[in-house]
Structures are given as structure tokens and as C-alpha cells.
VEXKOLBA-594287 format. One line per 3 residues: their letters; for each residue y, z, x of N, C-alpha, C. Coordinates in Angstrom, 3 decimals, padded with zeros to 6 digits. Example, Ala and Ser with C-alpha at 12.3 -4.5 7.8 and 13.67 -1.06 7.14 Angstrom:
2
as) -005.690,007.800,013.190,-004.500,007.800,012.300,-003.300,007.800,013.200  -002.250,007.080,012.850,-001.060,007.140,013.670,000.030,007.870,012.900
***
This chain:
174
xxx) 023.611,010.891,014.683,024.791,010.180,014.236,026.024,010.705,014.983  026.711,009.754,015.368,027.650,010.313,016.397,028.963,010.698,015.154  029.413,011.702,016.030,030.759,012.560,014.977,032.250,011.622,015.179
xxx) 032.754,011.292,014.409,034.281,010.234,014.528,035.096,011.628,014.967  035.944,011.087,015.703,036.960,011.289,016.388,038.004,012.519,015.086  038.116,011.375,013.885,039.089,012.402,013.074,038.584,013.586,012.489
xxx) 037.014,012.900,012.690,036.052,014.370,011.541,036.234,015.733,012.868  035.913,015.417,013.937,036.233,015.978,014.992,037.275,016.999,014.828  038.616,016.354,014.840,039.800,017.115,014.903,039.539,017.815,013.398
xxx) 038.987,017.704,012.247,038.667,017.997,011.206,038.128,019.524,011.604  037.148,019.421,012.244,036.346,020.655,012.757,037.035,022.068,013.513  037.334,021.161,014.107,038.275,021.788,015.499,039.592,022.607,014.600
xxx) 040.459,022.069,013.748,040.631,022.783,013.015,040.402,023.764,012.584  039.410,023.461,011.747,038.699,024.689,010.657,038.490,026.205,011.752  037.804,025.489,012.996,037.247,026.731,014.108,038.775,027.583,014.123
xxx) 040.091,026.636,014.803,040.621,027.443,014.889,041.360,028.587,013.808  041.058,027.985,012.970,041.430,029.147,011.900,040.329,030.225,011.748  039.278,029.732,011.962,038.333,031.114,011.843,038.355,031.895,013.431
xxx) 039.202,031.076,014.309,039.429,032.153,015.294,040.476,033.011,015.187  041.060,032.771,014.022,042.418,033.649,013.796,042.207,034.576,012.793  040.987,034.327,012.415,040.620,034.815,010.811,041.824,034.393,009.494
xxx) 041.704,033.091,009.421,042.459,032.955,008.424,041.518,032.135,007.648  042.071,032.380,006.244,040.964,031.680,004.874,041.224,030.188,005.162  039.932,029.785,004.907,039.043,028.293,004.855,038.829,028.041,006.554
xxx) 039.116,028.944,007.254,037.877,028.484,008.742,036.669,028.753,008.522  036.043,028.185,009.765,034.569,027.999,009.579,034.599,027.897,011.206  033.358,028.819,011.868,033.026,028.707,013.245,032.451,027.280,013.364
xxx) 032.760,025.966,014.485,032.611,024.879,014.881,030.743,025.134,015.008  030.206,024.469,014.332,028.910,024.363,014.428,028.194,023.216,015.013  028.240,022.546,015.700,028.171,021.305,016.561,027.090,021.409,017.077
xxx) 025.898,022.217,016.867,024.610,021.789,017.439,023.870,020.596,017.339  023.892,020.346,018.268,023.027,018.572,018.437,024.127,017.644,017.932  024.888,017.922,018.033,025.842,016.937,017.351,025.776,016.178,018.577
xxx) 026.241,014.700,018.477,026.340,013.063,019.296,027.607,013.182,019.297  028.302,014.040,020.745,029.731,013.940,021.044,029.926,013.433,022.021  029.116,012.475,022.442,029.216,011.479,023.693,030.689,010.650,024.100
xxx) 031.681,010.932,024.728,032.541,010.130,024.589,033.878,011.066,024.333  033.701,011.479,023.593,034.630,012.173,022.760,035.918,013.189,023.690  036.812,012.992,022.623,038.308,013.518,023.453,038.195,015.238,023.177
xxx) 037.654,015.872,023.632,037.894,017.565,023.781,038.755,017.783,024.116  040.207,017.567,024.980,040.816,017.748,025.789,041.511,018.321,025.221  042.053,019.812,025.845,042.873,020.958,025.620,042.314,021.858,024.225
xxx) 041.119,021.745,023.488,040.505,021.664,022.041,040.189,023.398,022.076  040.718,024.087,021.416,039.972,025.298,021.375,038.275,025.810,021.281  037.050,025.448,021.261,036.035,025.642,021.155,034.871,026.946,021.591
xxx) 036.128,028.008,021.614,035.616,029.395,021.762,034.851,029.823,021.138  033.601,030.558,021.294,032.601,030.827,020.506,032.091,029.715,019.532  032.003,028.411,019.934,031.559,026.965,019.022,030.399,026.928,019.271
xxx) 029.308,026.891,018.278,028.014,026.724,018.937,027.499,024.931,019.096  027.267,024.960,020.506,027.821,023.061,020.789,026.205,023.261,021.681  025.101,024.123,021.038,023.588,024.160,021.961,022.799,022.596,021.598
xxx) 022.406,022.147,022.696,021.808,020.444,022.118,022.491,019.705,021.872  023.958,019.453,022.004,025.158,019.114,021.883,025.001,017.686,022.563  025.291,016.663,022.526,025.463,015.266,023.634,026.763,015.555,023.857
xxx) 027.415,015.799,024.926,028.933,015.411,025.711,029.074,015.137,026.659  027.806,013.905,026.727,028.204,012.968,028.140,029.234,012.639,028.116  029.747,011.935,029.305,031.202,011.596,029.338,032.501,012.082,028.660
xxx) 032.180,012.845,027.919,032.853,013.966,027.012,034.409,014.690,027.791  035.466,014.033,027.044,036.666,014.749,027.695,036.912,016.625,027.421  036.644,016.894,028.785,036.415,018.668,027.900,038.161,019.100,028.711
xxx) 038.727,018.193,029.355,039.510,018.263,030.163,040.798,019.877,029.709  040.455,020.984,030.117,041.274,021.840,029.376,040.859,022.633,028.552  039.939,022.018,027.775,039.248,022.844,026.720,038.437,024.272,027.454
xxx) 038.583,025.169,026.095,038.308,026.485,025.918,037.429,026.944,025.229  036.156,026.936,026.489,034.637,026.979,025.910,034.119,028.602,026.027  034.877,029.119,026.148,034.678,030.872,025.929,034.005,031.283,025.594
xxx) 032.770,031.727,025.632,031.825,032.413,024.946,031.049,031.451,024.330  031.016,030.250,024.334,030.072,028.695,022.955,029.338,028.494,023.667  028.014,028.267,022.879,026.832,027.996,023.255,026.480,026.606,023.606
xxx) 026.435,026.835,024.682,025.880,025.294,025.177,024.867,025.162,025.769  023.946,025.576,025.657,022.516,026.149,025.654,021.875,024.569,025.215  021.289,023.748,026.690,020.545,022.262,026.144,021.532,021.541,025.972
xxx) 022.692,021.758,025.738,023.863,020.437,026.008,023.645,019.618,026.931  024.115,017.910,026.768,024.224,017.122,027.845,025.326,017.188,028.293  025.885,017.986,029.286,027.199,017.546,029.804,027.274,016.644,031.149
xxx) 026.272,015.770,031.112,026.494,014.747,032.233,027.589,013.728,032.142  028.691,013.976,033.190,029.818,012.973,033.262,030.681,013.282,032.196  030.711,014.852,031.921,031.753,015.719,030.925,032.890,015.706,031.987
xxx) 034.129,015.454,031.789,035.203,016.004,032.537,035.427,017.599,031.999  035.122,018.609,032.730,035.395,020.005,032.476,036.739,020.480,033.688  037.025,019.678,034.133,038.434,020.184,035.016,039.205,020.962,034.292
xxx) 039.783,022.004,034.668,040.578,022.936,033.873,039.354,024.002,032.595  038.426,023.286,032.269,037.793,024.206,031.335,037.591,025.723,031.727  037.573,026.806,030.191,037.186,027.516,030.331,035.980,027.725,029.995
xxx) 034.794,027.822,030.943,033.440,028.410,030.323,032.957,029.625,030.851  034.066,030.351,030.618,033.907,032.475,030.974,032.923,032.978,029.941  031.921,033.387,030.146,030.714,033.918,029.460,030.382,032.752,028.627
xxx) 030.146,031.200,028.708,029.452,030.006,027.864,028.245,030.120,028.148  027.311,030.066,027.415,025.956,029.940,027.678,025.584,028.419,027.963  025.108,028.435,029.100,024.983,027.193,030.014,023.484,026.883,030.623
xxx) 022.720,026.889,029.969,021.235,026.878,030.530,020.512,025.671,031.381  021.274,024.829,031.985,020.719,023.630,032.474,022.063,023.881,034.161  021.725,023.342,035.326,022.517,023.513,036.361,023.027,021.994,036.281
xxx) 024.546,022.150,036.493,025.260,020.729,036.130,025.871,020.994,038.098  025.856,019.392,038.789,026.811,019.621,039.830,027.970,018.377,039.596  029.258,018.314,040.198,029.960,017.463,040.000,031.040,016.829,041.187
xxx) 030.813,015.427,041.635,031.618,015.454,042.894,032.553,014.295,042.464  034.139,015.168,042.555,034.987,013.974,041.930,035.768,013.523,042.583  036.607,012.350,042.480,036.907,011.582,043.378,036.147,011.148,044.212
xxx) 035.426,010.211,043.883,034.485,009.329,044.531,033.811,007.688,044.262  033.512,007.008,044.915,033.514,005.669,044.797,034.732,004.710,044.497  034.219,003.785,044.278,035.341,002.494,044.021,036.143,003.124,043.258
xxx) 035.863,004.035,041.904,037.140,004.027,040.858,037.217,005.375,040.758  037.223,006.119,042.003,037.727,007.838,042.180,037.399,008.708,040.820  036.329,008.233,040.594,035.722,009.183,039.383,034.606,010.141,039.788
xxx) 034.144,010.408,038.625,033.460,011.733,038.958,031.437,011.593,038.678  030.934,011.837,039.658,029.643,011.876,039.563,028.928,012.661,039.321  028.046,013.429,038.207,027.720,014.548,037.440,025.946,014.408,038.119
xxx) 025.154,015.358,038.681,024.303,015.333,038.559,023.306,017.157,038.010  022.352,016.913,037.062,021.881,017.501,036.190,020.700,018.298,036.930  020.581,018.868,037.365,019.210,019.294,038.451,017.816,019.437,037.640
xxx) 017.883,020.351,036.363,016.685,020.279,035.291,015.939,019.029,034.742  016.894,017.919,034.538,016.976,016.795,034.249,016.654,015.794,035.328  017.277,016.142,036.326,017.166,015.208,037.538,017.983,013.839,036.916
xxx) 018.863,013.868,036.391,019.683,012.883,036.329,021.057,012.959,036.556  021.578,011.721,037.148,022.519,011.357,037.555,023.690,010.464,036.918  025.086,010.873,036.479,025.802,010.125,035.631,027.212,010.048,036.474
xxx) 027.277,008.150,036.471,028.318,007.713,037.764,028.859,006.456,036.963  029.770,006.166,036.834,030.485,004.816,036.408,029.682,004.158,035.462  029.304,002.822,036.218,028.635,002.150,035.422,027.710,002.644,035.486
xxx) 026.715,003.081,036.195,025.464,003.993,035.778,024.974,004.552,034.685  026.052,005.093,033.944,026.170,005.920,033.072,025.885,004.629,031.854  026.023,003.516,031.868,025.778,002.568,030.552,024.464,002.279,030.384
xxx) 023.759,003.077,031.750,021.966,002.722,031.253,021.725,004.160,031.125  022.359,004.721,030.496,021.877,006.322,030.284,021.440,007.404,031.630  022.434,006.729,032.817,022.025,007.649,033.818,020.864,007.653,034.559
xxx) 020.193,007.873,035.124,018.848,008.111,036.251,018.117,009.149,036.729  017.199,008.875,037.450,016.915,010.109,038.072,017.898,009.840,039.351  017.382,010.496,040.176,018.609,010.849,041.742,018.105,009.962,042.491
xxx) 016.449,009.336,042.616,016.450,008.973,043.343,016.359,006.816,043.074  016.540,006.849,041.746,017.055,005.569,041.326,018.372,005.458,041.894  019.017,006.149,041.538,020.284,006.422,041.696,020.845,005.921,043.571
xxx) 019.680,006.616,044.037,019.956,006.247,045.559,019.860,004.806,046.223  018.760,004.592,045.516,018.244,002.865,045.494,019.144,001.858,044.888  020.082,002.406,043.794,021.069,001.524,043.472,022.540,001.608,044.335
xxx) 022.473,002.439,044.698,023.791,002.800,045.953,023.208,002.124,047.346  022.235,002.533,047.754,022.075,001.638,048.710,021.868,-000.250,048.246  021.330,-000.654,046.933,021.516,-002.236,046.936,022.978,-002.730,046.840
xxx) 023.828,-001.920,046.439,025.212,-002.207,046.115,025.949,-001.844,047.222  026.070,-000.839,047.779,026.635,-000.507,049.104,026.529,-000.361,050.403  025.232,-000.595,050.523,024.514,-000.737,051.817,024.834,-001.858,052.953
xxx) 023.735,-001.493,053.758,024.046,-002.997,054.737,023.683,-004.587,053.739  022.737,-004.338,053.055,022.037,-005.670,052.228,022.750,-005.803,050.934  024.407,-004.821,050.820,024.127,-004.212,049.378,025.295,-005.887,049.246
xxx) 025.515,-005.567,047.547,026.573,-006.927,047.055,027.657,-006.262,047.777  028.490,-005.090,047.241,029.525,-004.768,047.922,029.587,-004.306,048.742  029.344,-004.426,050.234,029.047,-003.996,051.527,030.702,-003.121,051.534
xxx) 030.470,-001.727,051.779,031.480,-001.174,052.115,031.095,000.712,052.268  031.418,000.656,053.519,031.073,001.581,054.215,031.582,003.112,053.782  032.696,003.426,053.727,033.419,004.248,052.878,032.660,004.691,051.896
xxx) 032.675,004.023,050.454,031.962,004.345,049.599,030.086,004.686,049.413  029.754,004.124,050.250,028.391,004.245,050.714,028.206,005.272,051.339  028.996,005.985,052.327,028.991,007.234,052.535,029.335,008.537,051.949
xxx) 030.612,007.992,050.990,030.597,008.589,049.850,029.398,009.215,048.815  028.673,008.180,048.304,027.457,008.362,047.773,026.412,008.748,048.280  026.456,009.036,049.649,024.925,008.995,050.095,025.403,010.801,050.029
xxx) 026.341,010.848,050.570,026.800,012.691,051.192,026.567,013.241,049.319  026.807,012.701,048.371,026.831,013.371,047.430,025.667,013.674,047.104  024.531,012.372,047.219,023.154,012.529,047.187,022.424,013.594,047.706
xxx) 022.550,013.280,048.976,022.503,014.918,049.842,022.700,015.859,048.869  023.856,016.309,048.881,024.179,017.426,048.458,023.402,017.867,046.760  022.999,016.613,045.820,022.255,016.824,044.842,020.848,017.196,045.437
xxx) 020.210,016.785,046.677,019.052,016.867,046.672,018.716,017.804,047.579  019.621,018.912,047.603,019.683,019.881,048.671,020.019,020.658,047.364  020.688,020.540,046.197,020.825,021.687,045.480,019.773,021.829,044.807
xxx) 018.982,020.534,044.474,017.853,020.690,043.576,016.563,021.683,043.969  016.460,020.934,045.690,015.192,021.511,046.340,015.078,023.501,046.271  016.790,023.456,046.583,017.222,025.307,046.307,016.897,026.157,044.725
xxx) 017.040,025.030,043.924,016.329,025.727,043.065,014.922,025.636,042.305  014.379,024.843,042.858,012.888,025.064,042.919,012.238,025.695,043.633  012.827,026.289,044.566,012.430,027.093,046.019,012.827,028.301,045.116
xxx) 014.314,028.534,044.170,014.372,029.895,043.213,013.566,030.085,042.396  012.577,029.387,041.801,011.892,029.179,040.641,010.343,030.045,041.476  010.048,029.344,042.086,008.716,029.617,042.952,009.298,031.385,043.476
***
């Protein structure tokens, strides 16, 4: 069940008072919580345990993830610009290349997962990398609808670079 926006700030609250130690906080307990979407931005969430967490597309923009467990979180197509995640427990490798394509946004790819979260992409729940490639080349390619070169190179160099980080850490694993 996804968390509303006000219950949200409801939470976020409470945390920060138990980061101050003042009576009626409560540490942000957000495991597995459905925060897909959701405005984090500038949100204190230090020591929040947010493990199994959904924050796809998730505005973390600012927010102060200090020490919170995010252990199994989705943060595919999280804006974390400005975040702090100084000692966050982060168990999945997230990469992110922003400013890119038609609408200078940001393309999140998940290496454990092998998925990929990009614009509209992101409304079929993302891909693997190499769907992902097949839909950049039908759309941007020589055959693609929007033939345009720029952006097609855009995407392909990012691809690369996902499938050059992935191969590196399966080569760490072995």
C-alpha cells in the first residue's frame, strides 16, 4: 500500500523528534514501505530504516540518509542529487547518468537487478539493459520513430557504460 504524501510528512516528523530526543518521536520505520514517487526532498531520514523500501522515482533531492538502512531498496530513478548517504547501508549497486535524452533527465541503472529506469520507460516498470537497448535503438536509431542522432548517442554511451559496470562486477564476484 503506497504511503500518502501527508502520512509521510506525518512520519518524517515524528523521526525528527526522535532525532532530537524529544517526547512522542519515533525512529521512521519505512521498511517495505511503497514510496514510489514520493517528495523526500530536503527530509531528514537519518538513521530511518527505509530496507525493501520502493523509491523509484522518489524525490530524495537533499535529503539526509545518514546512517538508514536501505538495504534491498528500489532506488531506481530516485533523484539523490545533493543526498547524504555517509555510512547508509546500500546493498544493491545503483548507476546514474543525468542530463540525458529528449527531457535532460536522469537514467538510473540497477546492476543486481539489471534494470533500467528512464522517462517513459519507467511506466512499464523499467527493464533489463538490454530491452532497454532495443527500445533506444527502435526510437532513436536509423529505423527508429524519432530519428535523432544526439540522443541516440546519448543512450547508447550510457548503455556502454551500464554494461561495462555490470560485466566489472561479476568479474568482482568470481
Amino acid at each position: 500500500m503506497k504511503i500518502t504524501q501527508e502520512k509521510l510528512k506525518e512520519i518524517i516528523a515524528s523521526h525528527g523528534k526522535w532525532l532530537r530526543y524529544e517526547n512522542g518521536g519515533e525512529r521512521a520505520d519505512l521498511n517495505g514501505a511503497n514510496l514510489s514517487g514520493a517528495d523526500l526532498s530536503g527530509a531528514n531520514l537519518c538513521g530511518a530504516d527505509l530496507s525493501g523500501a520502493d523509491l523509484s522515482g522518489a524525490d530524495l533531492n537533499g535529503a539526509n540518509l545518514c546512517e538508514a538502512d536501505l538495504s534491498g531498496a528500489d532506488l531506481s530513478g530516485a533523484d539523490l542529487n545533493g543526498a547524504n548517504l555517509c555510512g547508509a547501508d546500500l546493498s544493491k549497486t545503483y548507476y546514474q547518468i543525468v542530463r540525458i535524452g529528449r527531457r535532460n533527465a536522469t537514467t538510473t541503472y540497477c546492476v543486481e537487478d539489471d534494470n533500467v529506469r528512464c522517462g517513459c520507460w519507467n511506466n512499464y516498470g523499467g527493464g533489463k539493459l538490454e530491452e532497454f537497448k532495443k527500445r533506444v535503438e527502435s526510437v532513436y536509431g536509423e529505423e527508429g520513430k524519432i530519428p535523432n542522432e544526439r540522443y541516440y548517442i546519448q543512450y547508447m554511451a550510457a548503455i556502454e557504460f551500464f554494461e561495462k559496470m555490470a560485466k566489472l562486477a561479476k568479474t568482482e564476484e568470481e
